[in-house]
MDAnalysis code that builds the backbone (N, CA, C; Angstrom):
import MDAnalysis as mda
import numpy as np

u = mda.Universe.empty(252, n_residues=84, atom_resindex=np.repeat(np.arange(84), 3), trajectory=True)
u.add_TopologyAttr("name", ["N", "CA", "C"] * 84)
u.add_TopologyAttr("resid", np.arange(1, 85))
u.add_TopologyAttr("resname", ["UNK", "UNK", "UNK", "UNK", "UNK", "UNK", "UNK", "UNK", "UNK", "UNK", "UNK", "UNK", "UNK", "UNK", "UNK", "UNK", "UNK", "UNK", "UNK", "UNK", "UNK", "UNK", "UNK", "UNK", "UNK", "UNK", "UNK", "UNK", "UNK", "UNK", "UNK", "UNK", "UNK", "UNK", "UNK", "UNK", "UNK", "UNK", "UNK", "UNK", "UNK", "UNK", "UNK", "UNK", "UNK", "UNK", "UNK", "UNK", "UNK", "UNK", "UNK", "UNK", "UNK", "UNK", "UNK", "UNK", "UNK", "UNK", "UNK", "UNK", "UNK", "UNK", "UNK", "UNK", "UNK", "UNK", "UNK", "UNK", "UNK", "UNK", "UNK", "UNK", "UNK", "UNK", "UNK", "UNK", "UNK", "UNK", "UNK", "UNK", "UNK", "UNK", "UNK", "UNK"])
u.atoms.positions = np.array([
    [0.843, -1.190, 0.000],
    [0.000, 0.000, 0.000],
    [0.882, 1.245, 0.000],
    [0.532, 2.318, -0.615],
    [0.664, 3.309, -0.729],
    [1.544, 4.472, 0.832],
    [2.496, 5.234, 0.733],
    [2.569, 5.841, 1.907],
    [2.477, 7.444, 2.158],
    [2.719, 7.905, 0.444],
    [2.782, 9.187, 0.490],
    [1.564, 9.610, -0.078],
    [1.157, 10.776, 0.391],
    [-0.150, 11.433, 0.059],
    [-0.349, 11.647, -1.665],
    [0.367, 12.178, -2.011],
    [0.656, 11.692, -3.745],
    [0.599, 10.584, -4.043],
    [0.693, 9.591, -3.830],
    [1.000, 8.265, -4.044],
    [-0.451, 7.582, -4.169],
    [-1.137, 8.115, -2.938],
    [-2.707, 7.652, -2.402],
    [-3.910, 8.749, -4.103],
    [-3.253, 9.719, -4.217],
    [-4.240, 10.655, -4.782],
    [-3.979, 9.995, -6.415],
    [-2.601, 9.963, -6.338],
    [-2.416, 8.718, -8.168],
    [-3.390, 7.716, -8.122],
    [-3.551, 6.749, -7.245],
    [-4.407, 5.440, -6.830],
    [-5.902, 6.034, -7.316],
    [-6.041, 7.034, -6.338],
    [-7.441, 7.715, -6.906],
    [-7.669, 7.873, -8.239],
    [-6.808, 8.737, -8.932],
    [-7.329, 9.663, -10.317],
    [-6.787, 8.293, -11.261],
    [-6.012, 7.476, -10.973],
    [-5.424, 6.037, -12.081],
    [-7.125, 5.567, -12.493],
    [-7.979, 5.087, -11.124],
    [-9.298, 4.256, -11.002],
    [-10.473, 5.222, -11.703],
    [-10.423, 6.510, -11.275],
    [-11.306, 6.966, -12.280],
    [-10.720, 7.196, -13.464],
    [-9.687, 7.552, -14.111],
    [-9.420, 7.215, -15.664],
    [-9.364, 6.481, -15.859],
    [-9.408, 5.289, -15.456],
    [-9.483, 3.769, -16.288],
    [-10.922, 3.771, -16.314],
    [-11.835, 3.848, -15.074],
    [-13.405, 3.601, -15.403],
    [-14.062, 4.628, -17.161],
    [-13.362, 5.836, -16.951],
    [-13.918, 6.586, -17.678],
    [-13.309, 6.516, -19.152],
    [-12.008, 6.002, -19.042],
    [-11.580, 5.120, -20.508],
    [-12.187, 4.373, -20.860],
    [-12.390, 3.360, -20.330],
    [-13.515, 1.956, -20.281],
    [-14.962, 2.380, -20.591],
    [-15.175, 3.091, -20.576],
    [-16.841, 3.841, -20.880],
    [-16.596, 4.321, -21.962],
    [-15.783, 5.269, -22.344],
    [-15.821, 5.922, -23.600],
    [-15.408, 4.808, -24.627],
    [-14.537, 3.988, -24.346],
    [-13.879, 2.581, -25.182],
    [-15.331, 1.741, -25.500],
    [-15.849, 1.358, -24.582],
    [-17.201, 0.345, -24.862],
    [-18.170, 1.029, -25.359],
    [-18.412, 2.372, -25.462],
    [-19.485, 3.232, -25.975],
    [-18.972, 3.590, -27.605],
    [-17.637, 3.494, -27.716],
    [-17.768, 3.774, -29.360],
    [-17.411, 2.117, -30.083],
    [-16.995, 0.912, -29.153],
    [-17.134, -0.014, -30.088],
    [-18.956, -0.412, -30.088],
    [-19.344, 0.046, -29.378],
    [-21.190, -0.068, -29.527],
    [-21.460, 0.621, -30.688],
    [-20.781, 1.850, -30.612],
    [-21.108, 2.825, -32.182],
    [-21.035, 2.109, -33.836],
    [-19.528, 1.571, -33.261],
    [-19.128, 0.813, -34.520],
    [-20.140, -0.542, -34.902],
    [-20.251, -1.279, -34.022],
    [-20.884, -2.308, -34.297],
    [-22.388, -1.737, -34.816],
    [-23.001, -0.921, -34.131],
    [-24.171, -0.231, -34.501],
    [-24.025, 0.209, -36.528],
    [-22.903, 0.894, -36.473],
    [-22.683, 1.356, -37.718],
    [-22.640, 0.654, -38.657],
    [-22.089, -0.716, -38.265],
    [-21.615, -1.607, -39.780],
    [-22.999, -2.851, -39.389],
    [-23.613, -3.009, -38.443],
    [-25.679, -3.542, -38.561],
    [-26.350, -2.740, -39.415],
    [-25.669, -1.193, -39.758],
    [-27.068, -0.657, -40.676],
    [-26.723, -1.214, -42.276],
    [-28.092, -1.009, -42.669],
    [-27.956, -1.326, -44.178],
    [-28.780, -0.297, -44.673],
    [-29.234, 0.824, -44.642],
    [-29.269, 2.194, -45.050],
    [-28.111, 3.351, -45.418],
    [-27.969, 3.209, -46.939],
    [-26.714, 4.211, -46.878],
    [-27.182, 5.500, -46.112],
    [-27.793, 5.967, -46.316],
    [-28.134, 7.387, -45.878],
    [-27.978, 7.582, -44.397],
    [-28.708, 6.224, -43.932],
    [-28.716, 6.690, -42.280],
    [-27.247, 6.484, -41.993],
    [-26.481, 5.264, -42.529],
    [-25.005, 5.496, -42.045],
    [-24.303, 6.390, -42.360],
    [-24.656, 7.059, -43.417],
    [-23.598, 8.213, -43.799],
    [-23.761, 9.566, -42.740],
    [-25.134, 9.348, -42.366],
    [-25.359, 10.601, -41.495],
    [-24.980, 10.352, -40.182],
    [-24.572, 8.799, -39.406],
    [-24.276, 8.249, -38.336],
    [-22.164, 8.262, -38.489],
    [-22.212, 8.258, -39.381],
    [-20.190, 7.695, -39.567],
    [-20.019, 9.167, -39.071],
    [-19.871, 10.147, -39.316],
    [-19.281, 11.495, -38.453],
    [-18.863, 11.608, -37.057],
    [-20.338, 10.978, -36.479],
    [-20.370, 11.005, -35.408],
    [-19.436, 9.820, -34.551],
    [-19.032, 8.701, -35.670],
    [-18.386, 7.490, -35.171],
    [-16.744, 8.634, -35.229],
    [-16.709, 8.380, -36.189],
    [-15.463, 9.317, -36.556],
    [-15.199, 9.725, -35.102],
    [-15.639, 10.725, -35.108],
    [-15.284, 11.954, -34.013],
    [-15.268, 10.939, -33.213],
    [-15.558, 10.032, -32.339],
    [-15.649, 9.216, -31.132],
    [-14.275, 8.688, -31.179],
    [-13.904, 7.895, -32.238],
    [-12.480, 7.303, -32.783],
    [-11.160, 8.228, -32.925],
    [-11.733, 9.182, -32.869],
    [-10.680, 10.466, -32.821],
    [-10.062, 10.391, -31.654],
    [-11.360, 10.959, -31.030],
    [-11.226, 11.539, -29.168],
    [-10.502, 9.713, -28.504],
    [-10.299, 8.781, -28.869],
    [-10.022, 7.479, -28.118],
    [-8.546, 7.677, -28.594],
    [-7.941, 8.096, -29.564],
    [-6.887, 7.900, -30.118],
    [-6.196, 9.494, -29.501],
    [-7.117, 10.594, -29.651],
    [-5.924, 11.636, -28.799],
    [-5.963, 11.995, -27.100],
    [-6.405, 10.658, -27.161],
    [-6.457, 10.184, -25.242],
    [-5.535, 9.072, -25.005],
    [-5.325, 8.445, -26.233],
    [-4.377, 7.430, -26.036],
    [-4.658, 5.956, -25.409],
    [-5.618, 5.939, -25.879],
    [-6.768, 4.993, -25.496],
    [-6.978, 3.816, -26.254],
    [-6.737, 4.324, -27.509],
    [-6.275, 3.370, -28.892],
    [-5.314, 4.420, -29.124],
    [-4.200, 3.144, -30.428],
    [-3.547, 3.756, -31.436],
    [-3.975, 4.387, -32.120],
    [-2.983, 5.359, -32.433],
    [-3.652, 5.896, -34.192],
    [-3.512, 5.704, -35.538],
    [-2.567, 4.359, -35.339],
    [-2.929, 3.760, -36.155],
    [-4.616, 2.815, -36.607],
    [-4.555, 2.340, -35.106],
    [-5.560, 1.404, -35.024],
    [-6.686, 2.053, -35.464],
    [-6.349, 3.719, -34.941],
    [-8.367, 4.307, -35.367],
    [-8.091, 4.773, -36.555],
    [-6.823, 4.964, -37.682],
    [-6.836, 5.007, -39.271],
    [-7.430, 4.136, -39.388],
    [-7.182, 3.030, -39.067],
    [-7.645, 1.728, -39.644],
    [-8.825, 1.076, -39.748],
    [-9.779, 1.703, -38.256],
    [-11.287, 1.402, -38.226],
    [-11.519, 2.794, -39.032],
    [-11.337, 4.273, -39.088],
    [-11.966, 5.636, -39.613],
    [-12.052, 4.305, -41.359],
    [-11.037, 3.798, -42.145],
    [-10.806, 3.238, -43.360],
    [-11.782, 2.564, -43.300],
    [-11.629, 1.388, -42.581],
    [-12.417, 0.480, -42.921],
    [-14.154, 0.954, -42.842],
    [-14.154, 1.343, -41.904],
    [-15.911, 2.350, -41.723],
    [-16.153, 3.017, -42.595],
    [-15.357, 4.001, -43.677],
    [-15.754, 4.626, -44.338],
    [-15.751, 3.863, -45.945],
    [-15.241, 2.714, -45.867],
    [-15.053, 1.620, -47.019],
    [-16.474, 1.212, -46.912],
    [-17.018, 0.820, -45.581],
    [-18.422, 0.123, -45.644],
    [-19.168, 0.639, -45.788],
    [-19.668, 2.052, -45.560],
    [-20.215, 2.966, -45.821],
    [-20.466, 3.359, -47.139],
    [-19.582, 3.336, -47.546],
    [-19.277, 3.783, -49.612],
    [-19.954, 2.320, -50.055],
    [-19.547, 1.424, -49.411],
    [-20.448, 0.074, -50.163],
    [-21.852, -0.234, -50.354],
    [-22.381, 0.614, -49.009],
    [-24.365, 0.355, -49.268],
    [-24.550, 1.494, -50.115],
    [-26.010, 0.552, -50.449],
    [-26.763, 1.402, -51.406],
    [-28.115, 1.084, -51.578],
])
């Protein structure tokens, strides 16, 4: 256990950024999966922005790579261009 008062307040703010990583992480792979179930181009095209931006904010939190969110922004916007 912990002895210095810094030490105790890291412990603190570590547990709520991991909870609140973990929320924002499981709330945009819900997005994604949501995104690539539709089969409406229109409604996904008007829904991918909003994925986007989610995949952004995970990657300049460092939450994912940025490679990894090129790679889903690609592939999402590949599936997207495919319905019709």
């Amino acid at each position: 256990m912990a002895n210095h008062k810094s030490a105790l307040k890291r412990i603190r703010s570590n547990e709520s950024k991991r909870l609140r990583n973990r929320y924002q992480h499981k709330t945009t792979r819900g997005a994604i999966k949501r995104l690539r179930d539709m089969e409406k181009a229109k409604e996904a095209s008007e829904y991918l922005p909003s994925v986007i931006s989610m995949i952004d904010k995970l990657a300049k939190n460092n939450i994912i790579h940025d490679n990894k969110a090129s790679n889903l922004k690609s592939s999402l916007t590949k599936h997207v261009a495919s319905l019709s």
